[in-house]
C-alpha positions as CSV (number, residue, x, y, z in Angstrom):
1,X,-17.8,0.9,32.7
2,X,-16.1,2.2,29.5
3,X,-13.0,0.4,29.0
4,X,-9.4,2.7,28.4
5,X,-6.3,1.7,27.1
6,X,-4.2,4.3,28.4
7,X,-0.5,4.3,27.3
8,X,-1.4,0.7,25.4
9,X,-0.3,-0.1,22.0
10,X,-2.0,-2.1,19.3
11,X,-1.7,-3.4,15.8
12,X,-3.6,-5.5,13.1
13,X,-3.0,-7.5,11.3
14,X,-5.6,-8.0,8.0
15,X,-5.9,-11.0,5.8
16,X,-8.5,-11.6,3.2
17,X,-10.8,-8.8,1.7
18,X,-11.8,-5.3,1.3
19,X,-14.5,-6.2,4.1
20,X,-12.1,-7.1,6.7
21,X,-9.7,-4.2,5.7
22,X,-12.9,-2.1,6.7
23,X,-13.7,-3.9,9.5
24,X,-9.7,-4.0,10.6
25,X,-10.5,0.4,10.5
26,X,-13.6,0.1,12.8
27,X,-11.5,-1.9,15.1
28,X,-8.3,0.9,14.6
29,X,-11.2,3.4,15.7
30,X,-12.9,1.8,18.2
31,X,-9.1,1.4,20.3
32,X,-7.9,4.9,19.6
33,X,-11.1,6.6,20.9
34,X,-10.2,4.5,24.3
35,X,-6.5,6.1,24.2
36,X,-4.5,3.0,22.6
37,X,-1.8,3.8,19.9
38,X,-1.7,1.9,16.3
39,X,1.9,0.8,15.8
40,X,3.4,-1.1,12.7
41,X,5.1,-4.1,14.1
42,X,4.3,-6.8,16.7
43,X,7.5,-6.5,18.8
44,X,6.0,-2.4,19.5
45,X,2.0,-3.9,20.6
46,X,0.6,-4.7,23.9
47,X,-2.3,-5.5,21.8
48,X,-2.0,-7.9,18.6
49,X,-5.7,-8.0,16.4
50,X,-5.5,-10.9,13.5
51,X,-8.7,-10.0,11.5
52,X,-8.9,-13.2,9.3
53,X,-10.1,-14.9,6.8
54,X,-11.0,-18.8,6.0
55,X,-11.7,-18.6,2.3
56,X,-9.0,-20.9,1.7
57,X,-7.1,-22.8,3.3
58,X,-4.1,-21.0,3.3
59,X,-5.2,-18.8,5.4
60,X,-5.6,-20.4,8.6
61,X,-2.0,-22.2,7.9
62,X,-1.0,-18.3,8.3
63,X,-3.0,-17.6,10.9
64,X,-2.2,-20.5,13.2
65,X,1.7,-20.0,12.5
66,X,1.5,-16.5,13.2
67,X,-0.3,-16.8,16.4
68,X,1.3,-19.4,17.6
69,X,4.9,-17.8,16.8
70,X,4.1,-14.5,19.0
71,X,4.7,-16.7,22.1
72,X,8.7,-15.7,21.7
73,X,8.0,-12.2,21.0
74,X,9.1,-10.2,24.1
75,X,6.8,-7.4,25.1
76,X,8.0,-4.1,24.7
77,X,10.0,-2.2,27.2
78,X,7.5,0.2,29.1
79,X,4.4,-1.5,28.3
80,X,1.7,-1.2,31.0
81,X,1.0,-5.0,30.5
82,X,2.7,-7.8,32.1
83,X,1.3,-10.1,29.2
84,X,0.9,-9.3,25.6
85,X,-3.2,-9.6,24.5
86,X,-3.8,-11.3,21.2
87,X,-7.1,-12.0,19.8
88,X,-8.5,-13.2,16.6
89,X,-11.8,-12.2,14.5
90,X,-12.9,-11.7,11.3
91,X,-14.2,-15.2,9.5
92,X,-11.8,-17.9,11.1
93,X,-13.1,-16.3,14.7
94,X,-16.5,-16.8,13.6
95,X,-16.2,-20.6,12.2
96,X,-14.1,-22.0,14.9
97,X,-14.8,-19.3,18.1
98,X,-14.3,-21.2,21.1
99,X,-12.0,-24.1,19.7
100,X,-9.1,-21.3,18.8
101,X,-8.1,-21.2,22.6
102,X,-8.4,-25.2,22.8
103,X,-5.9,-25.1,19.9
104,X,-3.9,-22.2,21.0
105,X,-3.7,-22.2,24.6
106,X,-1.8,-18.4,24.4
107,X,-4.9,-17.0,22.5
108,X,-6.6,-14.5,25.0
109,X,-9.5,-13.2,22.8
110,X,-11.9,-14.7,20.3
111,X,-14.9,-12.5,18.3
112,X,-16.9,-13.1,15.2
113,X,-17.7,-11.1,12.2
114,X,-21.4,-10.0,13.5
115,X,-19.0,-8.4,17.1
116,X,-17.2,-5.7,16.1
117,X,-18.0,-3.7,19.2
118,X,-17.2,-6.2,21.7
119,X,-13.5,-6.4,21.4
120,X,-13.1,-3.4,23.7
121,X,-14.9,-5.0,26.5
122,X,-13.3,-8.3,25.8
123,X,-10.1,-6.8,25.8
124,X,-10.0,-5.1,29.1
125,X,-11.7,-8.5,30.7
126,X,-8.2,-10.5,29.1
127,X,-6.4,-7.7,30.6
128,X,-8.1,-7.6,34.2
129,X,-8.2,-10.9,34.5
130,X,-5.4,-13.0,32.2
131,X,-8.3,-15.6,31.2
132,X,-9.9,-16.4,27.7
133,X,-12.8,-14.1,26.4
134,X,-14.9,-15.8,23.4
135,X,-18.0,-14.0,21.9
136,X,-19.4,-15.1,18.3
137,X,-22.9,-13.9,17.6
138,X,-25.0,-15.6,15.3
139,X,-26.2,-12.5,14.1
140,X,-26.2,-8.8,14.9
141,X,-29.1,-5.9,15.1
142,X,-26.5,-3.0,14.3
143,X,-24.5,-2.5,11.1
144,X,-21.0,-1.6,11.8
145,X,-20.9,1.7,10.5
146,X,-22.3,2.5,13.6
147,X,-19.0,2.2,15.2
148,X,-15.8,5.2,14.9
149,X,-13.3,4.5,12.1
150,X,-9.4,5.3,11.3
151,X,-9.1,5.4,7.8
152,X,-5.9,4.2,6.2
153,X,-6.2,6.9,4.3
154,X,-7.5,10.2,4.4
155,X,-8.0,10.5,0.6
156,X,-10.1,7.5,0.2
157,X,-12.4,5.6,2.5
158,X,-14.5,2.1,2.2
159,X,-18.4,2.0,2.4
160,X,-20.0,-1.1,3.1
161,X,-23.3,-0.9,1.5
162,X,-24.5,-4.6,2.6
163,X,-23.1,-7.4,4.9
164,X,-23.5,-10.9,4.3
165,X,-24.1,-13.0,1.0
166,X,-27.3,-15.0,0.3
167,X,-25.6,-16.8,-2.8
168,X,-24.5,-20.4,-1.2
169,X,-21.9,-20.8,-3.9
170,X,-21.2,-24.5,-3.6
171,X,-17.3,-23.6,-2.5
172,X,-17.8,-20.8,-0.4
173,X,-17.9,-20.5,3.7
174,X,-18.8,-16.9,3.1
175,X,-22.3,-16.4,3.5
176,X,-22.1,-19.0,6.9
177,X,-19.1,-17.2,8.6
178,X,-20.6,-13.3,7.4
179,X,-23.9,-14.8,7.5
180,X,-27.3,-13.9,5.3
181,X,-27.5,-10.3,3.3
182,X,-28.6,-7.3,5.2
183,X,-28.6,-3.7,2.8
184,X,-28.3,-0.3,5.1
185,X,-30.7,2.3,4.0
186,X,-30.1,4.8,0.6
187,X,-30.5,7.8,3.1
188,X,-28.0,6.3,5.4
189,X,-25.5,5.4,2.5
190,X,-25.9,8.6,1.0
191,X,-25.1,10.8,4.2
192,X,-22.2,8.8,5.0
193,X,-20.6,9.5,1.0
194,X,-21.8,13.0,1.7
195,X,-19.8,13.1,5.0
196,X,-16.5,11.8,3.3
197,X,-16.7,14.5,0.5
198,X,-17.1,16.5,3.1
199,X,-13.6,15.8,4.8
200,X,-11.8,15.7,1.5
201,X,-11.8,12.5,0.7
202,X,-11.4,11.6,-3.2
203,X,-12.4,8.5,-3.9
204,X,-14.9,5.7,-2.3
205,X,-15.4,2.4,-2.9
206,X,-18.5,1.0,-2.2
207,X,-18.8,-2.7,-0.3
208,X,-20.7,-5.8,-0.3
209,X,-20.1,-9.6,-0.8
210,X,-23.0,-9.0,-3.6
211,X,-23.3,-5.6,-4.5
212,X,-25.4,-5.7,-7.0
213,X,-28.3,-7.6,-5.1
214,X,-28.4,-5.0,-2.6
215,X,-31.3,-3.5,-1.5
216,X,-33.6,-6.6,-2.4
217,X,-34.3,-7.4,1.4
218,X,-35.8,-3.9,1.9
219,X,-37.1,-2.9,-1.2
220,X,-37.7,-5.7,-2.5
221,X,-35.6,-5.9,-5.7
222,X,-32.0,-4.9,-6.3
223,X,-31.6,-1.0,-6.2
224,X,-28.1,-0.3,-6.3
225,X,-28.0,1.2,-9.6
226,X,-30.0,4.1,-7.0
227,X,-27.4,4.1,-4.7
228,X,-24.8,4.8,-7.8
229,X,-26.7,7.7,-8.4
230,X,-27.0,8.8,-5.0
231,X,-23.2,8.6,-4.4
232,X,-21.9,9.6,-8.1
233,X,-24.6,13.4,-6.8
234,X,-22.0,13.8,-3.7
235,X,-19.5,15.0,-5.6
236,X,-17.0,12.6,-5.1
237,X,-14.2,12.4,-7.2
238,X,-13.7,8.6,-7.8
239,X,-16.3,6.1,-7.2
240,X,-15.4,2.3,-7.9
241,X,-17.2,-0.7,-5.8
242,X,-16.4,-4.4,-4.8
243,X,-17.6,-7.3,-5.2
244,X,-19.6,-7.7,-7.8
245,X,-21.8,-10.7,-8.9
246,X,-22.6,-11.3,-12.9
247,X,-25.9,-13.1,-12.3
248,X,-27.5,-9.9,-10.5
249,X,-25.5,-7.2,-13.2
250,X,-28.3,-5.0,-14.3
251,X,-28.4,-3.2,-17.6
252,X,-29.1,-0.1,-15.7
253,X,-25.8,-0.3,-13.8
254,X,-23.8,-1.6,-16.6
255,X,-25.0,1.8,-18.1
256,X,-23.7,4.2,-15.6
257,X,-20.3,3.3,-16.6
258,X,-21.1,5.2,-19.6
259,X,-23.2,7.9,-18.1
260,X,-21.6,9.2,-14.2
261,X,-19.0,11.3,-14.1
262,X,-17.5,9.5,-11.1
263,X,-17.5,6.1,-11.9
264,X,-14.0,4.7,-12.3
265,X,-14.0,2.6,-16.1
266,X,-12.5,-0.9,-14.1
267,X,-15.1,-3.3,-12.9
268,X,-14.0,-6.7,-10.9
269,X,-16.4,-9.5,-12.0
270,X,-15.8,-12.6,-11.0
271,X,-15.9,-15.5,-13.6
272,X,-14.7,-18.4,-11.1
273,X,-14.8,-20.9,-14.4
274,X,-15.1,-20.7,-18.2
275,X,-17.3,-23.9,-18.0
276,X,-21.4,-23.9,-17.9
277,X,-20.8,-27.8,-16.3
278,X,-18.2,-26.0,-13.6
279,X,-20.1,-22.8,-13.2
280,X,-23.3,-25.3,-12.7
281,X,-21.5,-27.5,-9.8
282,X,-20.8,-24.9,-8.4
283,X,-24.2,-22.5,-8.3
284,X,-23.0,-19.8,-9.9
285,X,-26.4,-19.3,-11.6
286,X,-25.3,-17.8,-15.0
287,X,-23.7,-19.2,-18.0
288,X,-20.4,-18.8,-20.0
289,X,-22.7,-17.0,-22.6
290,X,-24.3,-14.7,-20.3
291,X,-21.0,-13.7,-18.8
292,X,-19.9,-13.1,-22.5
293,X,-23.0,-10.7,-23.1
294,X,-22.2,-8.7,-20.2
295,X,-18.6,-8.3,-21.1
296,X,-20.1,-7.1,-24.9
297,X,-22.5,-4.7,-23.0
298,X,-19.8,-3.3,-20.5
299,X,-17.4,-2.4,-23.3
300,X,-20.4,-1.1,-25.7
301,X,-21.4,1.4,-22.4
302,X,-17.7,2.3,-21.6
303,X,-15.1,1.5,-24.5
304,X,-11.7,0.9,-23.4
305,X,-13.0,-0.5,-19.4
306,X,-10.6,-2.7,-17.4
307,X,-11.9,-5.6,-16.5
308,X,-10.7,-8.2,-13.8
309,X,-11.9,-11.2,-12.1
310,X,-11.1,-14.3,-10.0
311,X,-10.8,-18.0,-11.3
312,X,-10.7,-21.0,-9.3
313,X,-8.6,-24.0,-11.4
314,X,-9.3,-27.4,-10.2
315,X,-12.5,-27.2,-8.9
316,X,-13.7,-30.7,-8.1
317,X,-14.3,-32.9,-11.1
318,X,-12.9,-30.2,-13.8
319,X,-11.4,-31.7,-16.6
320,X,-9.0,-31.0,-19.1
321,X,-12.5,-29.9,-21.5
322,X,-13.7,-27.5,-18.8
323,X,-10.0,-26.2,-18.1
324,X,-9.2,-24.7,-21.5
325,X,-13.1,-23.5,-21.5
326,X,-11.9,-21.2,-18.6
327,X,-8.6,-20.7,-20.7
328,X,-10.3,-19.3,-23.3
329,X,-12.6,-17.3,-21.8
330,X,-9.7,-15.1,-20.0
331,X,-8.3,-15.2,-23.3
332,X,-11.5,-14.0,-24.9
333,X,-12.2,-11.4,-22.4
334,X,-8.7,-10.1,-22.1
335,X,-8.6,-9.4,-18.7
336,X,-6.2,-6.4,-17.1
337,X,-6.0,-8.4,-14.1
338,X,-7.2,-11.9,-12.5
339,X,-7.3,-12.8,-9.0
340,X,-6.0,-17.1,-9.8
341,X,-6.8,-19.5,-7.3
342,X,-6.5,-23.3,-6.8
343,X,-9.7,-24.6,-5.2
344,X,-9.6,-25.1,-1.4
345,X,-11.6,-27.3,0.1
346,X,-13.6,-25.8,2.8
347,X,-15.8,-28.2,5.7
348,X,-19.4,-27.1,5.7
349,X,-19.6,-25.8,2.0
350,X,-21.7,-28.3,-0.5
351,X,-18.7,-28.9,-2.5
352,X,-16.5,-30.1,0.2
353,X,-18.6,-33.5,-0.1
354,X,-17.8,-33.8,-3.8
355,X,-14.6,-36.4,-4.5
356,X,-11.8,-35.4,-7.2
357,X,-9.2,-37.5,-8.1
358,X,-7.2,-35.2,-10.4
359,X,-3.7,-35.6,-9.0
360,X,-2.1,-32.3,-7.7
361,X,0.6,-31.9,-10.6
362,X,-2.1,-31.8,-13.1
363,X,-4.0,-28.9,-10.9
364,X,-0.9,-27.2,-10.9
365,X,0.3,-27.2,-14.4
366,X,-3.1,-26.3,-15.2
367,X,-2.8,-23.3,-13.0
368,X,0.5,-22.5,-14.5
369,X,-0.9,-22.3,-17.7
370,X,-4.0,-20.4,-16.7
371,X,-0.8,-17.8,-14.8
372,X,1.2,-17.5,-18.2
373,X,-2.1,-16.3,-19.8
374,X,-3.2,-14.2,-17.7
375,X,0.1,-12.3,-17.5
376,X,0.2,-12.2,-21.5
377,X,-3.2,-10.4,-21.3
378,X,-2.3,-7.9,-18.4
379,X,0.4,-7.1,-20.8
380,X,-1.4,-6.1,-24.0
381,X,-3.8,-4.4,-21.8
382,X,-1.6,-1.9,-20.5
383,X,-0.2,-1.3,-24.1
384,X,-3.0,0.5,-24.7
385,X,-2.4,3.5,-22.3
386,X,1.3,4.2,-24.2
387,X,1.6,7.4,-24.6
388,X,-1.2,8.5,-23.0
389,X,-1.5,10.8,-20.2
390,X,-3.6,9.6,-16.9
391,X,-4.4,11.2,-13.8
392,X,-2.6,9.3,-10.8
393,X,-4.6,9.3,-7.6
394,X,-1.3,9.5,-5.4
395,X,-1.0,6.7,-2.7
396,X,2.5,7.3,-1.5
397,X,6.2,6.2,-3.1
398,X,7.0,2.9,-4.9
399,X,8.5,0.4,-2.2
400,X,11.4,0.0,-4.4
401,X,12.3,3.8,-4.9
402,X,11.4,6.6,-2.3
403,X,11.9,8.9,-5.1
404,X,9.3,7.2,-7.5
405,X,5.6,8.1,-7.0
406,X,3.3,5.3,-7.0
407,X,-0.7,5.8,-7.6
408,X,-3.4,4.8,-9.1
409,X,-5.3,5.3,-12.6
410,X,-9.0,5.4,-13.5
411,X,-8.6,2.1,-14.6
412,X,-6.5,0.7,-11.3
413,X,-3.6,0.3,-12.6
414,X,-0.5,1.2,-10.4
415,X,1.6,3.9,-11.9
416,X,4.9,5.2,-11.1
417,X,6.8,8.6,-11.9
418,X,9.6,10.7,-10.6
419,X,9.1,12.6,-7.7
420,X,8.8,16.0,-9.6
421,X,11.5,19.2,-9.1
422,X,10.9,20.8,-6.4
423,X,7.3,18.9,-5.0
424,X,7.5,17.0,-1.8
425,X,5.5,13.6,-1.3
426,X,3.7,15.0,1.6
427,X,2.0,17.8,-0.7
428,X,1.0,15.1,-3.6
429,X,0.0,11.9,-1.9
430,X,-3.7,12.0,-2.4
431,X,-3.3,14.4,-5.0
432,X,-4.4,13.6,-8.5
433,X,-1.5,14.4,-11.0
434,X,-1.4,13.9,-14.5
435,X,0.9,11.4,-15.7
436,X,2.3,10.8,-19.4
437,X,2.9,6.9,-19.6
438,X,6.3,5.8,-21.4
439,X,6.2,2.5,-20.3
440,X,3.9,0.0,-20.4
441,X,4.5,-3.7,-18.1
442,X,2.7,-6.5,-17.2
443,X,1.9,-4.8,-13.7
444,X,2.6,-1.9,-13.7
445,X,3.1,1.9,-16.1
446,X,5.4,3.9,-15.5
447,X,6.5,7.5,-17.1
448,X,6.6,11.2,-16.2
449,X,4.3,13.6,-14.3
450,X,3.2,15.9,-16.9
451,X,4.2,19.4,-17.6
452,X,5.7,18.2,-13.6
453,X,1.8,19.6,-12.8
454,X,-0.8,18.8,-10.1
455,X,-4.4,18.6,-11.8
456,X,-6.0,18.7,-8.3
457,X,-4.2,19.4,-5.2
């Protein structure tokens, strides 16, 4: 029997990457098509969703406190429920599944990340019954664009292209919580793109733990420079995709950022070290040189591209030597933005057997340092787009100013303006407007709306 939610409320709450945002929107779907109503805050939800992540260990410090916390949260006056329903998926769900509810006795609902569709059923059993409900799949026949989606946003919508990661990065849990690569089809890709042009959307950006290796386990060999194409012939106005791995960064792709007219000039590739010893340890499969070529071949196809990436400082056994390698590579490279992390151990990854002695404070000044870099280069990055107009893909208002627009340019970058004379934010958010940058910051431009014009309504 289909399960309904009738007069229920729900939220979710996403940590961790684009992946789970997506996911966190199937889930969003899933409970409105069964009558439920999304809310904003805890104290409003019958329902409480955590779709996490165990990348590092901060996470599940979060995740733990959070859960654990809602046991003093009062439910709602009117709710149909005499208990509130709180369940947790996403990566931590799938690593720990059944020893969540040993460890949080309040916990009514455990899934994985191969289970998407389950949490309906497992939901209505917690409610029908007040008991726990854990269901983690080792794997899963069905990719989850099979399931109904809420966008955040009507303007712009997520397309997972693969699930999974066959990499085995010595540090990451990823590919044995989200298990091994699976590509969807070209056709099936290309329908969906052609369905959100369709419906208005503006701008897509295409999924994967390893984009660029997709395709390899139907076809054979990588084809996602194909799926580029495919998209880019949609129409769509904005194209941009995440994550992407250096070792599988074709020539062919690198080239499109020259060539499509939707592809967005900012590419996120992730560098993790400046050290061959580091990247080595931890089986990142290309070199400090090789990363160097692609940045020389990314900038010769599309002058002028932002470029950002992650680092992890303090990886086991780094020294000082392989530290300012890494400093000098986001030095070299020049970064707009970098995603800094200090390395978290994680149980069941390779590197979690590895022994470091670096004390802490020296991880952290190091990290400090590698911080005060990074935000010199953001800052002479965005000095080159003074006095130059860019069109803003409107997201909504700055969260500091309701009267300040706040968007997003080809290359990323948030950008503010005035609310022009007489234009409401209703009519411009996920309009593109053309923006004349007076000021240039570390995070952030900010200047006027052109001419106070709409360049696409």
């Amino acid at each position: 029997m289909t399960p309904t939610f009738d007069r229920m409320t729900f939220c979710i709450h996403t940590f961790g990457c684009q992946m789970n945002k997506h996911d966190s929107e199937r889930i969003a779907g899933m409970l409105e098509g069964l009558g439920a109503s999304m809310v904003e805050t805890i104290e409003e939800a019958d329902i409480v969703v955590f779709m996490t992540c165990c990348v590092r260990e901060a996470a599940d410090v979060r995740l733990y406190g959070q859960v654990a916390s809602l046991k003093n949260v009062p439910l709602r006056a009117g709710t149909p429920l005499s208990k509130r329903i709180v369940a947790v998926g996403g990566c931590i769900g799938q690593r720990d599944g059944e020893k969540l509810t040993e460890q949080l006795p309040h916990l009514d609902v455990v899934f994985g990340t191969h289970n998407l569709g389950s949490l309906p059923g497992l939901l209505s059993a917690a409610v029908a019954d007040g008991a726990h409900h854990v269901e983690v799949l080792e794997s899963s026949a069905d990719f989850p664009t099979t399931l109904p989606t809420a966008r955040e946003h009507s303007w712009a919508a997520w397309l997972p292209i693969t699930v999974g990661c066959d990499n085995f990065c010595s540090y990451c849990i990823v590919p044995y919580v989200r298990g091994r690569e699976k590509s969807r089809t070209l056709e099936d890709i290309a329908e969906e793109a052609r369905g959100y042009v369709e419906a208005g959307v503006r701008e897509i950006t295409l999924l994967g733990q390893n984009v660029n290796s997709y395709g390899r386990d139907l076809y054979g060999e990588p084809r996602f420079v194909d799926v580029l194409d495919a998209v880019d012939a949609t129409g769509i106005e904005r194209l941009r995709f995440a994550t992407s791995h250096p070792k599988d960064l074709t020539d062919e792709v690198i080239a499109r950022f020259g060539t499509l007219r939707s592809l967005m000039p900012a590419l996120h590739l992730p560098a993790q070290s400046g050290s061959d010893r580091i990247l080595a340890a931890m089986n990142r499969r290309y070199t400090r040189e090789h990363y160097l070529g692609l940045i020389a071949k990314l900038r010769e196809a599309c002058p002028g591209i932002a470029l950002s990436t992650d680092i992890i400082v303090g990886f086991p056994g780094e020294t000082e030597e392989d530290f300012l390698q890494t400093l000098s590579l986001v030095e070299e490279v020049g970064y707009s933005q970098v995603f800094t992390f200090i390395y978290s151990k994680r149980e069941g990854t390779p590197a979690a057997k590895l022994v470091d002695d670096t004390p802490r404070e020296v991880i952290q000044e190091r990290f400090d340092r590698l911080v005060e870099a990074v935000q010199r280069c953001a800052y002479e990055a965005n000095q080159a787009e003074l006095g130059k107009v860019v069109d803003v893909l409107v997201e909504g208002v700055s969260k500091r100013d309701g009267t300040m627009l706040a968007g997003k340019s080809p290359k990323n970058q948030t950008v503010h303006a005035p609310l022009p004379e007489g234009r409401s934010v209703d009519e411009l958010v996920g309009a593109v407007v053309p923006v004349r940058v007076d000021e240039a910051r570390t995070w952030y431009l900010a200047g006027t709306v052109a001419d106070g014009g709409v360049t696409r309504p």
